[in-house]
C-alpha positions in Angstrom: 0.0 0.0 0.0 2.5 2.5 1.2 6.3 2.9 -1.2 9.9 2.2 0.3 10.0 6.2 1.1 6.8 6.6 3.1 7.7 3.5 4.8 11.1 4.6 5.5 10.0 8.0 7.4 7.3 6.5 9.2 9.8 3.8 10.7 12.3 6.5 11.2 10.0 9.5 11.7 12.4 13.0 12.0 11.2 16.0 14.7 9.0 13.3 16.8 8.1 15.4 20.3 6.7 19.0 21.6 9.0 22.7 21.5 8.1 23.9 25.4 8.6 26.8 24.7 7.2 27.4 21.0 6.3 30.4 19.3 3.8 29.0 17.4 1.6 25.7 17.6 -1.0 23.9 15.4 -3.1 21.5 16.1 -5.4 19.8 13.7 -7.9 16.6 13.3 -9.9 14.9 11.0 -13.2 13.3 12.9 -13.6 10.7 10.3 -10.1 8.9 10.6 -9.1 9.7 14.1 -5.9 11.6 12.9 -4.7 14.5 15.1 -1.9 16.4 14.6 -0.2 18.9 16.9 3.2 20.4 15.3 4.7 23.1 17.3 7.7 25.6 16.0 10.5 27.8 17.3 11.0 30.6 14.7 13.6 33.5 15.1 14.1 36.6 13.3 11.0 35.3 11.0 12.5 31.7 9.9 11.6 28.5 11.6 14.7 27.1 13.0 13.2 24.1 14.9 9.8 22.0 14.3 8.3 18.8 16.0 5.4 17.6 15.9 3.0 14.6 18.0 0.6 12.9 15.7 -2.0 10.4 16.8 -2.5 8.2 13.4 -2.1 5.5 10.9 1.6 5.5 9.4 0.7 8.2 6.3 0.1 10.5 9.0 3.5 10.4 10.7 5.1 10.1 7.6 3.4 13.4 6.3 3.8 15.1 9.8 7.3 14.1 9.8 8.6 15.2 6.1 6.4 18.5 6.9 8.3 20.0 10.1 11.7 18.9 7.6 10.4 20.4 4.5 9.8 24.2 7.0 12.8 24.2 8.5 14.9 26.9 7.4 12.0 28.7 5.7 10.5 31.9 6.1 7.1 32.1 7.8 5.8 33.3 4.5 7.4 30.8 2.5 6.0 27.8 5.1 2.8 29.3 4.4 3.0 28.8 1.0 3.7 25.1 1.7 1.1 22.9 0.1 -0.3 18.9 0.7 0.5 18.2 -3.0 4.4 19.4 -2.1 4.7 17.5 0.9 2.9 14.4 -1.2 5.7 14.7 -3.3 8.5 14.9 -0.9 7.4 11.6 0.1 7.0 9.9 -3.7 3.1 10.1 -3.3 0.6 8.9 -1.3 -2.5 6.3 -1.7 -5.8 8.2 -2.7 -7.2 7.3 0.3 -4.4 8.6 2.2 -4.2 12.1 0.8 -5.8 14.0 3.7 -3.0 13.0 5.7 -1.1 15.5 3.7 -3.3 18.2 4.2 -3.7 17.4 7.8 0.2 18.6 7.9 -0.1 21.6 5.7 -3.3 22.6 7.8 -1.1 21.8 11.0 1.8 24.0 9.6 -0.6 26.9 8.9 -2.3 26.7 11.9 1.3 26.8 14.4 1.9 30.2 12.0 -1.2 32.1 12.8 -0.8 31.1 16.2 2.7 32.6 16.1 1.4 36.0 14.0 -1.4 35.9 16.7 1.4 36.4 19.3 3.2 38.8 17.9 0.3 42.0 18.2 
């Protein structure tokens, strides 16, 4: 069901954990599947430097939670913004149909640890 590279990061999942003291966190859930994502950041001078994230789901849902907080690293809060599901569907060599909402369970997660940050700063 799954390919070597989505099977690879959910057995080796990257950023696993909480940021105490975050600037910004997300957390996001899909009723249907039981999903929930909470991915937390640490962003200075307007770039994330740090992301990890705690996700309570099926292996697509660690694996997309985990190549996420990778993919924002380094990035501009605009620019993680800009991240999209299809992008982080990509990064991991696609996804199963039925599996896609995983992916935009993490860009919703991402998006939502931002305007929690921005929320922060006014």
């Amino acid at each position: 069901m799954y390919n070597d590279k989505v099977r690879e990061v959910f057995a080796n999942p990257k950023n696993v954990g909480f940021i105490e003291d975050a600037d910004g966190v997300g957390k996001v859930g899909n009723p249907t599947c039981g999903d929930i994502m909470e991915i937390s950041l640490k962003i200075k001078d307007n770039v994330i430097v740090d992301a990890k994230f705690r996700t309570f789901g099926c292996a697509a849902a660690i694996a997309t939670s985990s190549t996420a907080t990778e993919m924002v690293k380094g990035m501009t809060v605009d620019q993680a913004l800009k991240l999209t599901n299809s992008q982080v569907v990509e990064e991991l060599e696609g996804l199963p149909p039925q599996k896609i909402h995983c992916s935009v369970l993490a860009e919703e997660a991402i998006k939502e640890a931002i305007n929690d940050y921005k929320s922060k700063q006014k």
